[in-house]
VODO-723997 format. One record per residue (C-alpha): residue number from 1; residue in one letter; x negated, y, z. Coordinates in nm, 3 decimals, m for minus. Layout:
BEGIN
   n res       x       y       z
 NUM   A       X       Y       Z
...
This chain:
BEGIN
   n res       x       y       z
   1   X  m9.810   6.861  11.974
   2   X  m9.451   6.785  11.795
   3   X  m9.331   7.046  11.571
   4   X  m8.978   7.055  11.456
   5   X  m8.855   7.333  11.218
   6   X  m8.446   7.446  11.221
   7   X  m8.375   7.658  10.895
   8   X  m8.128   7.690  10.626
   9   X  m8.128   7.611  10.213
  10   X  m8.180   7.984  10.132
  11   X  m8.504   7.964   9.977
  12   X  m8.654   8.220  10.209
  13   X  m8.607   7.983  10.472
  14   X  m8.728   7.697  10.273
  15   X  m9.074   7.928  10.187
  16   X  m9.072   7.943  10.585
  17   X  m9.082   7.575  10.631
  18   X  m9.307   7.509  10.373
  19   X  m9.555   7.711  10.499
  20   X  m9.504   7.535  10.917
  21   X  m9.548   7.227  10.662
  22   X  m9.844   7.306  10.523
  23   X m10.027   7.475  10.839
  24   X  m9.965   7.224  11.047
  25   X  m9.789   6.896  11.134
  26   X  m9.442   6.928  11.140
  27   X  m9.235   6.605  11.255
  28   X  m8.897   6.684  11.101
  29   X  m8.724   7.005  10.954
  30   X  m8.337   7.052  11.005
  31   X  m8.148   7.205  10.744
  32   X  m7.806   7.417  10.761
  33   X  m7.658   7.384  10.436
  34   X  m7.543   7.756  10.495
  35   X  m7.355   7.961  10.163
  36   X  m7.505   8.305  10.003
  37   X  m7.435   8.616  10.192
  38   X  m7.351   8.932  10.073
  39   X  m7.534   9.088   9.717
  40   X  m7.663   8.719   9.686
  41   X  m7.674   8.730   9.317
  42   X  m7.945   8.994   9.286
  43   X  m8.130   8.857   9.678
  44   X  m8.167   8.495   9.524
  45   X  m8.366   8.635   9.196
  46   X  m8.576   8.834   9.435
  47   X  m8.625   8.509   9.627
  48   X  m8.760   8.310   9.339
  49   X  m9.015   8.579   9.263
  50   X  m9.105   8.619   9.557
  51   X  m9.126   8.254   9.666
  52   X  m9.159   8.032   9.338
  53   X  m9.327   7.777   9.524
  54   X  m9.021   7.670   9.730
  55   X  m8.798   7.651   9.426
  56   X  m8.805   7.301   9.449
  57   X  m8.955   7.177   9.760
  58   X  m8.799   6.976  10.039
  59   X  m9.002   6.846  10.296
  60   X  m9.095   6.481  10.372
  61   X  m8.842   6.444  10.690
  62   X  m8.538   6.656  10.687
  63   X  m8.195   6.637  10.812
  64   X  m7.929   6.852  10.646
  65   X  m7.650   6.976  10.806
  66   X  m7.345   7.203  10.762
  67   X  m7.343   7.559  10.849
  68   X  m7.262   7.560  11.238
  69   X  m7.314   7.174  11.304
  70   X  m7.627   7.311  11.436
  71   X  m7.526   7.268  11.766
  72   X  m7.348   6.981  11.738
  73   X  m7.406   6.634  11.983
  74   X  m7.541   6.441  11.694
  75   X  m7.778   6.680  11.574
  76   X  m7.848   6.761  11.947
  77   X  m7.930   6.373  11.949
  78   X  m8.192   6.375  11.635
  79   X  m8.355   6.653  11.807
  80   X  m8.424   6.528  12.107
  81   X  m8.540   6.211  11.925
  82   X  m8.849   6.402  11.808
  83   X  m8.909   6.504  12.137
  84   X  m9.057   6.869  12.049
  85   X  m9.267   7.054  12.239
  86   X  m9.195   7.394  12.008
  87   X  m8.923   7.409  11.755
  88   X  m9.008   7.679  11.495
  89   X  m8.655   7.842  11.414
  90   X  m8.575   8.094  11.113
  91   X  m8.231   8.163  10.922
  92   X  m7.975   7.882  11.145
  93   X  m7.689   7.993  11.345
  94   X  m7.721   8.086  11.683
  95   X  m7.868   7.791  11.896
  96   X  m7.654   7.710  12.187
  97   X  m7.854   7.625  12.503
  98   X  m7.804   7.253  12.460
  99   X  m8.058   7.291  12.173
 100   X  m8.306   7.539  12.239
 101   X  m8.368   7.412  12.573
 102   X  m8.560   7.081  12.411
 103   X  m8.898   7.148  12.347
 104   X  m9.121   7.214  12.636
 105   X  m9.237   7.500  12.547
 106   X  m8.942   7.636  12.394
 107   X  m8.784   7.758  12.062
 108   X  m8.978   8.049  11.857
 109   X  m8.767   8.239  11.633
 110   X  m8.845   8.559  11.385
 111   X  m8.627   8.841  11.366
 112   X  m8.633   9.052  11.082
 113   X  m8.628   9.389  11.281
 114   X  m8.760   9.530  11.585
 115   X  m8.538   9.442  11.863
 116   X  m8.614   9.757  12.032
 117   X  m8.397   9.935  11.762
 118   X  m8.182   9.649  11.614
 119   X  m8.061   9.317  11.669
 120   X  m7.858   9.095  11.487
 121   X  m7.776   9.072  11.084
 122   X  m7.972   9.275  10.842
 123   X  m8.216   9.489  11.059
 124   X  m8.467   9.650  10.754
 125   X  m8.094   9.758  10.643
 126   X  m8.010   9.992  10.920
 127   X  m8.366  10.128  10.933
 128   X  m8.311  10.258  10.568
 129   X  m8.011  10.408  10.687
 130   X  m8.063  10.563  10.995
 131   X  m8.401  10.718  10.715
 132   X  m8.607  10.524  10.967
 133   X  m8.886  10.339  10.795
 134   X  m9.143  10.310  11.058
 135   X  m8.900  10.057  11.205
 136   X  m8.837   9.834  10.932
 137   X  m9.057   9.515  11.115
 138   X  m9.046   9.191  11.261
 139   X  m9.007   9.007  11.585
 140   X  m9.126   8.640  11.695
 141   X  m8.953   8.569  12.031
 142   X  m8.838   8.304  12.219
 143   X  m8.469   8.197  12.185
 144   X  m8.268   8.222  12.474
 145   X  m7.896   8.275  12.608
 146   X  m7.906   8.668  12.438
 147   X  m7.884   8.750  12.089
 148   X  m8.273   8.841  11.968
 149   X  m8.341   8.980  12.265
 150   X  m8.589   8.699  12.412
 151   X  m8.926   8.743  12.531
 152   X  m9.106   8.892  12.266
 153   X  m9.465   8.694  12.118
 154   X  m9.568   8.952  11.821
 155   X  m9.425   9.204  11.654
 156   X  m9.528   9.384  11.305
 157   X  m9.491   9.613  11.064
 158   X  m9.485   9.507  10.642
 159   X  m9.774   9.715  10.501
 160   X  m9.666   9.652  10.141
 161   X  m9.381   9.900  10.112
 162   X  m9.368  10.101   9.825
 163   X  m9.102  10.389   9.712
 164   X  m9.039  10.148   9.406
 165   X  m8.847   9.898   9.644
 166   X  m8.499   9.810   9.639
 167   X  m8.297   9.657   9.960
 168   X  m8.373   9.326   9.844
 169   X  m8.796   9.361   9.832
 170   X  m8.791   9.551  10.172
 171   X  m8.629   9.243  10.312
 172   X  m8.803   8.974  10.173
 173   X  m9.114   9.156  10.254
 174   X  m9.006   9.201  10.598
 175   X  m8.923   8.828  10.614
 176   X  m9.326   8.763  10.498
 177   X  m9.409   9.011  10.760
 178   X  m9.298   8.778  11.043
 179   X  m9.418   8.461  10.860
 180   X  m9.764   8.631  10.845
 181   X  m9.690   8.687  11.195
 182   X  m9.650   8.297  11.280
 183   X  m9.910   8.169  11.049
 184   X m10.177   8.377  11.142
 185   X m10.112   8.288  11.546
 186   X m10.031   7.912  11.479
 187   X m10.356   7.796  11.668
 188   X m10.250   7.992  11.949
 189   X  m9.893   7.901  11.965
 190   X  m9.958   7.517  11.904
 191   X m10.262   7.556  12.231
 192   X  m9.981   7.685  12.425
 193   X m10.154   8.021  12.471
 194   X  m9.853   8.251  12.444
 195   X  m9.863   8.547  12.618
 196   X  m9.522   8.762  12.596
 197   X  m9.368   9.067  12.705
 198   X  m8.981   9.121  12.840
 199   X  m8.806   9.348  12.613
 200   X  m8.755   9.695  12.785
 201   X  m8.473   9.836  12.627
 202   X  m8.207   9.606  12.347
 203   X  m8.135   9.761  12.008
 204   X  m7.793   9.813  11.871
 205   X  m7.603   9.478  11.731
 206   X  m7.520   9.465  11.416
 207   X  m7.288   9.178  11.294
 208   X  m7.234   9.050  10.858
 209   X  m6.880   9.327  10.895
 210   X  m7.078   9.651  10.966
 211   X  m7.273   9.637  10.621
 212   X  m7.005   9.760  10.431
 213   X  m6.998   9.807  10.018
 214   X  m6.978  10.174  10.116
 215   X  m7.277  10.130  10.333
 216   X  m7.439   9.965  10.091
 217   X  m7.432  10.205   9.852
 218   X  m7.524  10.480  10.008
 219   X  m7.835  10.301  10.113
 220   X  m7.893  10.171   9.772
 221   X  m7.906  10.555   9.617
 222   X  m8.147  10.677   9.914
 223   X  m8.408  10.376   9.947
 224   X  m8.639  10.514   9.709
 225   X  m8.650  10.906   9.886
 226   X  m8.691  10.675  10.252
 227   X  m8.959  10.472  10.092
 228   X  m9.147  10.739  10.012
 229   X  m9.231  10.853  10.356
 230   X  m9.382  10.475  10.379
 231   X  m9.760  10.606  10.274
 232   X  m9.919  10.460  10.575
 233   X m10.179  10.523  10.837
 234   X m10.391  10.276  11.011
 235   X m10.523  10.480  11.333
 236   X m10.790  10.352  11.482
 237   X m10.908  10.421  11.848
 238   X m11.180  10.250  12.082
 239   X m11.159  10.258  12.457
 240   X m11.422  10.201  12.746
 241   X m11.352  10.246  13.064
 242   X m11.104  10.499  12.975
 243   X m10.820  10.476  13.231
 244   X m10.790  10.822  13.328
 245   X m10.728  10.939  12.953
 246   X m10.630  10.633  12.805
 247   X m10.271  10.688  12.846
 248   X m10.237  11.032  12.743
 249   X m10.421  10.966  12.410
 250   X m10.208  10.717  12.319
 251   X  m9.914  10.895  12.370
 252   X  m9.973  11.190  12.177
 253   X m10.042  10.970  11.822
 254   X  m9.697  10.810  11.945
 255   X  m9.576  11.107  11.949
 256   X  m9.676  11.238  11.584
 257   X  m9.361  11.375  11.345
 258   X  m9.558  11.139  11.106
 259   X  m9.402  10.820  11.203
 260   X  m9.532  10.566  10.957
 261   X  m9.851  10.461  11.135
 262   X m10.015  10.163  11.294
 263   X m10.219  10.271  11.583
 264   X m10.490  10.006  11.703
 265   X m10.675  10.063  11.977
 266   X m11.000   9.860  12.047
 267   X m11.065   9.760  12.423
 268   X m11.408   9.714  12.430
 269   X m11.467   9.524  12.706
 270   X m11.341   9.748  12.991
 271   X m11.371   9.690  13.358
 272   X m11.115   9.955  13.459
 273   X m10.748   9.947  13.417
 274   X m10.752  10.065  13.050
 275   X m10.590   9.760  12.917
 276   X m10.378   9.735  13.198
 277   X m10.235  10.098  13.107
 278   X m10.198  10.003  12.701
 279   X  m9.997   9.698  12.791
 280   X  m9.730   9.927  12.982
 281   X  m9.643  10.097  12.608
 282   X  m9.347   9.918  12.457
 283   X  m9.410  10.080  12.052
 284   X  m9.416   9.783  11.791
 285   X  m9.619  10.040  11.579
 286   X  m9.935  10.009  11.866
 287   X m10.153   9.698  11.831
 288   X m10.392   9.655  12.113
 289   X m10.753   9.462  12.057
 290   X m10.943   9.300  12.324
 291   X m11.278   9.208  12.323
 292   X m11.517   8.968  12.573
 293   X m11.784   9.165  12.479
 294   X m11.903   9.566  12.446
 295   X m11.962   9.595  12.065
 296   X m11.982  10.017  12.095
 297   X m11.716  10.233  11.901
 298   X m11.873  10.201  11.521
 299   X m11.894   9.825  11.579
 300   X m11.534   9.831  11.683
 301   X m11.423  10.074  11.394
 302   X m11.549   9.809  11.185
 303   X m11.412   9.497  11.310
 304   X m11.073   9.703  11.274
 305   X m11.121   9.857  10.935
 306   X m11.258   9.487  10.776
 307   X m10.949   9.291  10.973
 308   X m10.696   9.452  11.019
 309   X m10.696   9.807  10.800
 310   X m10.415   9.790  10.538
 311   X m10.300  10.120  10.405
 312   X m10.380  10.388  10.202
 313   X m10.510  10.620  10.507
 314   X m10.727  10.573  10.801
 315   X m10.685  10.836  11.109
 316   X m10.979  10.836  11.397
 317   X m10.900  10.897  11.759
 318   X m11.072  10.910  12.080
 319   X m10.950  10.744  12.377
 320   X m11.006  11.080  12.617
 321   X m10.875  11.351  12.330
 322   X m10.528  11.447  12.253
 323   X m10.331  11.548  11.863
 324   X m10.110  11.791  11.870
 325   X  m9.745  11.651  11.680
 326   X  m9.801  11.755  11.333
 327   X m10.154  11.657  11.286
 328   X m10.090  11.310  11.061
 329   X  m9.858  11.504  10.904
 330   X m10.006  11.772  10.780
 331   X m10.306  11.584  10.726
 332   X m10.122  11.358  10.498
 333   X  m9.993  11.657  10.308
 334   X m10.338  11.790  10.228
 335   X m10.454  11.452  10.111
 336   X m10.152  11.382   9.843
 337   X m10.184  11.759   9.708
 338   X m10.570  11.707   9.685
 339   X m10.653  11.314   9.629
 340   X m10.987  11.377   9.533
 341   X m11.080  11.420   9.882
 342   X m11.177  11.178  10.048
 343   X m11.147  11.326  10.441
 344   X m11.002  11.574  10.608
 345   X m11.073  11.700  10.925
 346   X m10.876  11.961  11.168
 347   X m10.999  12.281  11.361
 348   X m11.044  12.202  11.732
 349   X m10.906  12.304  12.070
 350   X m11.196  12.254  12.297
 351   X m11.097  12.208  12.714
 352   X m11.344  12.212  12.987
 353   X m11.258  11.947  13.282
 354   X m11.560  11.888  13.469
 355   X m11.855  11.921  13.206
 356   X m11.987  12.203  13.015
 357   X m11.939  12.241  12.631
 358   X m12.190  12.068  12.389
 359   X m12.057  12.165  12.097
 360   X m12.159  12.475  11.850
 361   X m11.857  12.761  11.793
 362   X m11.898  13.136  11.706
 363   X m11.598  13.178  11.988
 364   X m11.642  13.264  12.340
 365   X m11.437  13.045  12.631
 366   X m11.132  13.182  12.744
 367   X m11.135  13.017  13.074
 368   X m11.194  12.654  12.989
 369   X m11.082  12.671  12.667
 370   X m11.154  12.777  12.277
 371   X m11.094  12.675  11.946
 372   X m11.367  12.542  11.774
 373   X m11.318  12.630  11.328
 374   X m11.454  12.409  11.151
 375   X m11.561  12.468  10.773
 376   X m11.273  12.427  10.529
 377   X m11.477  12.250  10.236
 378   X m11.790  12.075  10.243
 379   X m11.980  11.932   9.935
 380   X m12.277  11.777   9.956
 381   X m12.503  12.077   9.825
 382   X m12.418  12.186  10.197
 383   X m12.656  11.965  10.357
 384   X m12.968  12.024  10.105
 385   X m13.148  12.210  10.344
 386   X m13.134  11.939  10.615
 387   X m13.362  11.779  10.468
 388   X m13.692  11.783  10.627
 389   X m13.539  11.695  10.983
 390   X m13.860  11.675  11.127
 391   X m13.908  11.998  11.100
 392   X m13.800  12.146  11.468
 393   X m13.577  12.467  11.304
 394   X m13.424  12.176  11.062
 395   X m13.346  11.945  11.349
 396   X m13.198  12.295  11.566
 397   X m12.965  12.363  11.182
 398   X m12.894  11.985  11.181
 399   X m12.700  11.988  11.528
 400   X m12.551  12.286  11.465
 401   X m12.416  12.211  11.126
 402   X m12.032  12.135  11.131
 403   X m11.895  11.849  10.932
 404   X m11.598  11.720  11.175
 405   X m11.512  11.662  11.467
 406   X m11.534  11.251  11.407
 407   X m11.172  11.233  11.630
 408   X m11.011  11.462  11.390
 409   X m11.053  11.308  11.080
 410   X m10.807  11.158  10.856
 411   X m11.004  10.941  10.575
 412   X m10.922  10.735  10.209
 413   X m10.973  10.357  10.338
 414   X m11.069  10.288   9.931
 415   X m11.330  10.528   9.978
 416   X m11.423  10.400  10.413
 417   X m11.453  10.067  10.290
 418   X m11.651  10.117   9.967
 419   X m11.902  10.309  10.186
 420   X m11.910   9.998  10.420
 421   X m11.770  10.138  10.686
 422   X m12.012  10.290  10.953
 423   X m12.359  10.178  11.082
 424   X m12.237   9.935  11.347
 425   X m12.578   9.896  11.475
 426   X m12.573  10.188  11.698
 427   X m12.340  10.317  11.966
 428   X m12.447  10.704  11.882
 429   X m12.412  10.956  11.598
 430   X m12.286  10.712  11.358
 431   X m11.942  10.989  11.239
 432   X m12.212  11.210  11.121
 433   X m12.437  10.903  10.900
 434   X m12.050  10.849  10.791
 435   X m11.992  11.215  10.688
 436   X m12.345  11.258  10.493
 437   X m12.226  10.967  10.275
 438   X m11.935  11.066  10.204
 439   X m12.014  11.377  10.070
 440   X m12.250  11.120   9.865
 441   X m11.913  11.043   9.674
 442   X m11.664  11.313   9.750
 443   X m11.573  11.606   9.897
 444   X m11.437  11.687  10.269
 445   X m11.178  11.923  10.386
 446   X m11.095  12.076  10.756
 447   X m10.776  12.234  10.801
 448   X m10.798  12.585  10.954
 449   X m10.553  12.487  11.243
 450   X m10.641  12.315  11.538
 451   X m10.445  11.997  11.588
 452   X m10.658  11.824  11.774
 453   X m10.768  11.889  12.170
 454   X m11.107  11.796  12.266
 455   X m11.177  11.755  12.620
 456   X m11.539  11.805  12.776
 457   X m11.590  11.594  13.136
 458   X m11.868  11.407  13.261
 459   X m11.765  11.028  13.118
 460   X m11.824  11.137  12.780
 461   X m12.105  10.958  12.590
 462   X m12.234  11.303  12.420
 463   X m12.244  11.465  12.799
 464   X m12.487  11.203  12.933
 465   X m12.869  11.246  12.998
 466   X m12.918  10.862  12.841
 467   X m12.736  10.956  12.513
 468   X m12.646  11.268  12.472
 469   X m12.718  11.571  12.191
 470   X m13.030  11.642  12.375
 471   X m13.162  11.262  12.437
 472   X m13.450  11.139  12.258
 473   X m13.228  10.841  12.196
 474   X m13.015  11.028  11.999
 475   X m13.293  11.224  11.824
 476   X m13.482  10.940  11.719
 477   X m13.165  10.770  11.518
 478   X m13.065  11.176  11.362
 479   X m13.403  11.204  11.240
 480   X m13.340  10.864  11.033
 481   X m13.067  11.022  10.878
 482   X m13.337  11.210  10.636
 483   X m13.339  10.917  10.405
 484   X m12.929  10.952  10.383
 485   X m12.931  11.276  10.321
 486   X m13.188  11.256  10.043
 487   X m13.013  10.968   9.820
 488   X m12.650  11.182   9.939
 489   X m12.808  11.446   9.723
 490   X m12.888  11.246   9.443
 491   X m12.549  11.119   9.427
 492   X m12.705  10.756   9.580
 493   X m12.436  10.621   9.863
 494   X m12.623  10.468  10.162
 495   X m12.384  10.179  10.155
 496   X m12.341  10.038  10.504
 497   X m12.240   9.616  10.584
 498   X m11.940   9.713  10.790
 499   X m12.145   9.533  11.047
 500   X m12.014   9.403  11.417
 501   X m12.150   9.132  11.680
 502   X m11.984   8.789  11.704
 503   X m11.725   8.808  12.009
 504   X m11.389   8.698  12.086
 505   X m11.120   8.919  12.020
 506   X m10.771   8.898  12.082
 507   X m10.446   9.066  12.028
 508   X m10.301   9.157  12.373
């Protein structure tokens, strides 16, 4: 495989190269010689903190060149001398067709925005002005005759953000959002296993003229108020088999007046069309898993929360349930005003389909539906007289006792991943082993209102004879949760391995 790299002298190009360089084996890297843009006094100090390494680095084999002799017959000579079969590009002029159509598989740029929203100079720029935050990102695509609007490879979000921030760190960290985005897909880009999407819809263009000192200003006095709407959530969501529901689930955490979210959703292995519905969504913010083998949702939840999990907050979902718009929201709310919780739930709307109800609420059914209250605060003097589950009457006061509804829940990933994470071992009743140990080291919260819809039909794990609330399968692994309750009570954490099988697993 022949690599060639096309950047420019600005040392976040350089740090670019140097990491290509380092990764793998890079034939020859091409450098415009291009001059500082605009605020470049206060952009190249940022640069050198952020990338000291490349403060005096060159590679082995380079070529320099002056800014726009990119494109030029000699250069398009000493290109084709390396014969590439991928040309990594980042921070050159536009490539002309006479270039990028060298390598064999093709030229692989990053954009530092989401071409969905913006194209062109400065993209992280015009999210903080439009107050749009959950679009600051980057793009890997391939070059062709458009401006960044090729077939897309990944796209990502930078989880580092931080209200603190000026212009200049949102940038650079957007720019080590798409490096991270290279680096961590190199094997699959140098195998030639690069599966892309068409862009659906091209964000505005923005040329060096539109970012105007006025502009600049007024983005400069608000980026601190924008940041601070960057406390993110990672929202995780596992899917079998769940093509009729699949689509509507996603949509409504898309849908959230929270914005600032990731949402990953685990396809465990399905047969159906389920990942053939998640690929149709075209949201840079949705991250969609695949694995060759069924690991069962705690096993999933895991593999997310130890791989991929990055912020502050983690939000559970089912694949076959609905949120209503403000959940995240006002979930997040509750959180910053109390931060000694650890979780908080919601209140439930419970809907019939084609399945009866196996859940425990003091309200009637008004048709097929009925909200299900859930209790507001929960500490773990609660549970004391679950003890003895063995007991039948303790068992009976064990499924009926209300922590959350696991789908609902919005939780502190400090306090998920010092737990370990959930038992990964089993496929069942795993939320409520979860809950018991968290009240081990905190409280939990359920807010009064139901933002969450919970749907009852016959594909549902709890509704079936095999492993459902009444199955002996199901009994046998509550009545292990004795021991956890015991040492929750004693202020002892059961402290789980954040455990899942070996498989492969891919992002789609």
């Amino acid at each position: 495989m022949n690599v060639v790299v096309i950047t420019s002298n600005h040392l976040r190009h350089l740090a670019y190269a140097r990491m290509l360089c380092e990764s793998t084996n890079v034939s020859k890297v091409f450098i415009e010689e291009k001059p500082a843009g605009i605020s470049s006094g206060l952009l190249q100090l940022k640069e050198r903190q952020y990338f000291p390494q490349a403060c005096e680095w060159l590679p082995h084999n380079y070529t320099k060149c002056k800014k726009g002799e990119i494109n030029s017959n000699r250069l398009e000579e000493e290109i084709r001398q390396e014969k590439p079969d991928i040309i990594f590009v980042f921070g050159s002029s536009l490539l002309k067709e006479n270039i990028f159509s060298i390598p064999t598989i093709g030229c692989i740029n990053i954009h530092t925005g989401l071409v969905q929203y913006y194209r062109g100079v400065d993209s992280a720029f015009w999210a903080l002005y439009d107050n749009r935050p959950d679009r600051i990102g980057s793009t890997v695509h391939f070059i062709d005759k458009s401006i960044d609007a090729g077939e897309i490879i990944y796209q990502g979000r930078p989880k580092n953000l931080c209200e603190t921030d000026k212009i200049e760190d949102v940038f650079l960290k957007n720019c080590m959002c798409g490096f991270e985005l290279v680096t961590n897909n190199l094997d699959n880009l140098l195998t030639k296993e690069i599966k892309t999407r068409k862009l659906s819809s091209r964000g505005k263009l923005y040329q060096i003229k539109d970012k105007t000192p006025e502009k600049i200003t007024e983005v400069s006095n608000k980026v601190g108020e924008v940041l601070s709407q960057t406390q993110s959530i990672d929202v995780l969501m596992s899917a079998y088999n769940a093509e009729d529901t699949i689509e509507k689930a996603v949509q409504s955490v898309l849908d959230q007046t929270y914005r600032n979210f990731n949402l990953y959703v685990f396809d465990d292995c399905s047969t159906d069309s389920t990942l053939q519905t998640l690929k149709k969504f075209d949201d840079p913010r949705l991250i969609v898993l695949h694995s060759d083998t069924n690991m069962g949702t705690y096993a999933s939840k895991n593999y997310m929360l130890k791989n991929h999990c990055k912020s502050e907050y983690i939000a559970l979902h089912d694949a076959d349930d609905t949120s209503e718009p403000q959940r995240l929201e006002k979930q997040v709310r509750h959180l910053q005003k109390y931060p000694e919780v650890a979780c908080v739930g919601t209140s439930v709307n419970e809907i019939v389909v084609d399945s009866v109800s196996h859940t425990v609420s003091e309200d009637d059914f008004t048709g097929d539906t009925r909200e299900n209250i859930y209790p507001s605060r929960l500490v773990k003097e609660d549970i004391h007289g679950l003890v003895n589950l063995a007991k039948d009457d303790v068992y009976d006061r064990y499924l009926k006792f209300k922590f959350c509804k696991n789908g609902s829940v919005l939780i502190n990933r400090r306090a998920l991943e010092y737990l370990g994470g959930w038992d990964g071992q089993t496929k069942i009743a795993a939320d409520t082993d979860l809950f018991i140990r968290i009240l081990s080291i905190s409280t939990i919260h359920n807010l009064a209102t139901p933002l969450y819809n919970r749907y009852f039909h016959k594909k549902s794990l709890t509704a079936s004879k095999e492993f459902g609330i009444g199955s002996d399968f199901r009994k046998q692994y509550n009545l292990g949760r004795s021991n956890v309750i015991k040492r929750t009570l004693q202020g002892d954490p059961v402290i789980r391995d954040m455990w899942y099988p070996k498989a492969n697993i891919c992002v789609v």
